[in-house]
N, C-alpha and C positions, 0 to 999 in steps of 0.2 A: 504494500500500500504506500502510497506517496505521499509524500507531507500533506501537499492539496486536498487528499482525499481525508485524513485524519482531521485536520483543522473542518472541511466541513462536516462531517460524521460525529456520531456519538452526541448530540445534548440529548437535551428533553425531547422525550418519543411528544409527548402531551406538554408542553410547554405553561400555556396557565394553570393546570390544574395542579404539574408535580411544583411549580414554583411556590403556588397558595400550601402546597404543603410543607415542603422547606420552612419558606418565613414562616407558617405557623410553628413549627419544632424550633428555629432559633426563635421565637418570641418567646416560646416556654421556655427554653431554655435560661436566657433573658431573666425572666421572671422569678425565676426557682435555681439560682445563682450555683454550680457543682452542680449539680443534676443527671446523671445523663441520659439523654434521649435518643431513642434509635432512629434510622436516617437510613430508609428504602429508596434508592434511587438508581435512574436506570443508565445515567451518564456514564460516558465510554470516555474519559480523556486519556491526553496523551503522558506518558510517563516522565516526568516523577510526580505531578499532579495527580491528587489520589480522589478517588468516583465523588466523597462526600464532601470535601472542599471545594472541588467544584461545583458541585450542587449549589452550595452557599454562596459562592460566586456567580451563578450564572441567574440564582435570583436576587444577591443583592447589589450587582457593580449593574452601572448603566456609564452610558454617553457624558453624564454629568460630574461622574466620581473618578481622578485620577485612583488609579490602583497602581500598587511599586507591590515587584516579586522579589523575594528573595534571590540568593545566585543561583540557587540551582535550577531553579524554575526559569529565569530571563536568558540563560546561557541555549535555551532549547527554542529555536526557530517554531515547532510545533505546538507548545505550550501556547505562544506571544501569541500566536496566530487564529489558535482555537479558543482562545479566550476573547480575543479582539475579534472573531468572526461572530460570537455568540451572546456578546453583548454588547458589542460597537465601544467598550471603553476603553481610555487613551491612559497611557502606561504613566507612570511620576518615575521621574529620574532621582529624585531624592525621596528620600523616608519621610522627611518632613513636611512634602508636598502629597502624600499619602491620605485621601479618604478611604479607602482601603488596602490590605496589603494580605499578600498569602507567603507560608513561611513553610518550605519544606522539612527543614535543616532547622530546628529549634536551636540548638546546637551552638551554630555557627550565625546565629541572628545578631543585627546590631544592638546596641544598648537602644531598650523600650526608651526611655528618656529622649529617644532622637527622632522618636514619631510624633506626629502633629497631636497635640494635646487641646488644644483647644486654645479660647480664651475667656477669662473671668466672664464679659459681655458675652460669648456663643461658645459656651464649653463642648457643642455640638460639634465643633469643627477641629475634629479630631481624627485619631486613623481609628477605625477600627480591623483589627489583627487576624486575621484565620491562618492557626497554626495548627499544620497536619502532627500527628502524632501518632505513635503504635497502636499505645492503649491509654483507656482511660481508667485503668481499673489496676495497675502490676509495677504503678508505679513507684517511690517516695510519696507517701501519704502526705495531703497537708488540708490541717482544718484551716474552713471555710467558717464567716460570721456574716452580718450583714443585711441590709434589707433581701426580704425574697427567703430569709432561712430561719427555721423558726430552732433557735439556740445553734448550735454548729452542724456541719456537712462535711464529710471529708471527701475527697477526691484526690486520685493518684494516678495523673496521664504521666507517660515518659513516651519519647524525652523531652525535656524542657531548657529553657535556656540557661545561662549559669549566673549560679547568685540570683537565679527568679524572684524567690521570698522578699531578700532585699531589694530590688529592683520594684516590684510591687509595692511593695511597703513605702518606698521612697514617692511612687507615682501617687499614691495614695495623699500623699502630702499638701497635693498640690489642687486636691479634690477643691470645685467642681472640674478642674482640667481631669485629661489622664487620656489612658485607652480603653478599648473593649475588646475583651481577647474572646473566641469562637476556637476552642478544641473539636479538631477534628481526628477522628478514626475513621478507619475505610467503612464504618455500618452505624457510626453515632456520632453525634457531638455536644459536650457541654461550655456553658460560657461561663466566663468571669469579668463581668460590667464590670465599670470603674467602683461602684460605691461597694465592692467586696473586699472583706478586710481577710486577710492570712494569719494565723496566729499559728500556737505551735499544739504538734500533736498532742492529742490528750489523753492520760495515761489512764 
């Protein structure tokens, strides 16, 4: 198969109806902060981009929202292409020009601190994060508090980036700025809006 034919192939067989269902799973998601929800979808993309992160991309990037990929993802002519054929949106050359951003490599991601965070007046203008992950269940546990949980929530994706906790914690600071992180697994995803606080596991 030929690039051409990959970037057209594989979205949404049913375009409005699997999209209504996405944003409804990331809205719970959303709402019920560590959560996770499963995430049936019939997206075929091209590799390292994984079926359920694109999903989440291809209902929530449009025409309006620059999206910045990670490396692994912008180094692949296919990736660029199928993304930008499936939802017309125009790539950010920087992090910080980022309304969305997809993140293969948790790993190797820049410091969260260099994503568009918002401002005091539109803390709305911000990135918000979808980062693929293995699992969301095998990994370094870490309680979760905050609106949406009623006393704590643990969740445990790996991998994650380094010094996460701290990095959180610090963006936290800055609250009503920050990010909104979207875990994604190849069959689920849970979120972590800005107003989620990390604390430490509970013995």
């Amino acid at each position: 198969m030929t690039i051409s034919e990959k970037i057209a192939r594989g979205g949404f067989a049913d375009p409005v109806f699997a999209a209504q269902t996405v944003f409804r799973a990331v809205m719970d998601a959303m709402a019920r902060p560590g959560a996770v929800h499963g995430v049936s979808t019939d997206v075929r993309p091209p590799s390292p981009l994984n079926a359920t992160a694109a999903a989440v991309a291809l209902t929530l990037a449009d025409a309006d929202t620059p999206l910045w990929l990670g490396a692994e993802l912008a180094r692949s002519d296919a990736v660029r292409g199928w993304l930008s054929f499936h939802t017309a949106v125009p790539f950010a050359e920087f992090i910080s020009h980022a309304g969305f951003a997809i993140v293969a490599n948790p790993a190797n991601v820049q410091p969260l601190s260099g994503f568009a965070l918002g401002t005091q007046e539109y803390p709305d203008r911000s990135t918000t994060i979808i980062m693929q992950v293995e699992t969301l269940t095998s990994g370094a546990p870490m309680t979760l508090s905050g609106p949406g949980i009623k006393g704590s929530r643990t969740i445990a994706p790996h991998p994650m980036p380094g010094h996460f906790k701290t990095q959180w914690r610090d963006i936290n600071g800055h609250y009503p700025r920050g990010v909104d992180l979207v875990l994604a697994s190849e069959n689920a995803i849970a979120c972590l809006p800005r107003t989620t606080r990390i604390g430490e596991r509970e013995v």
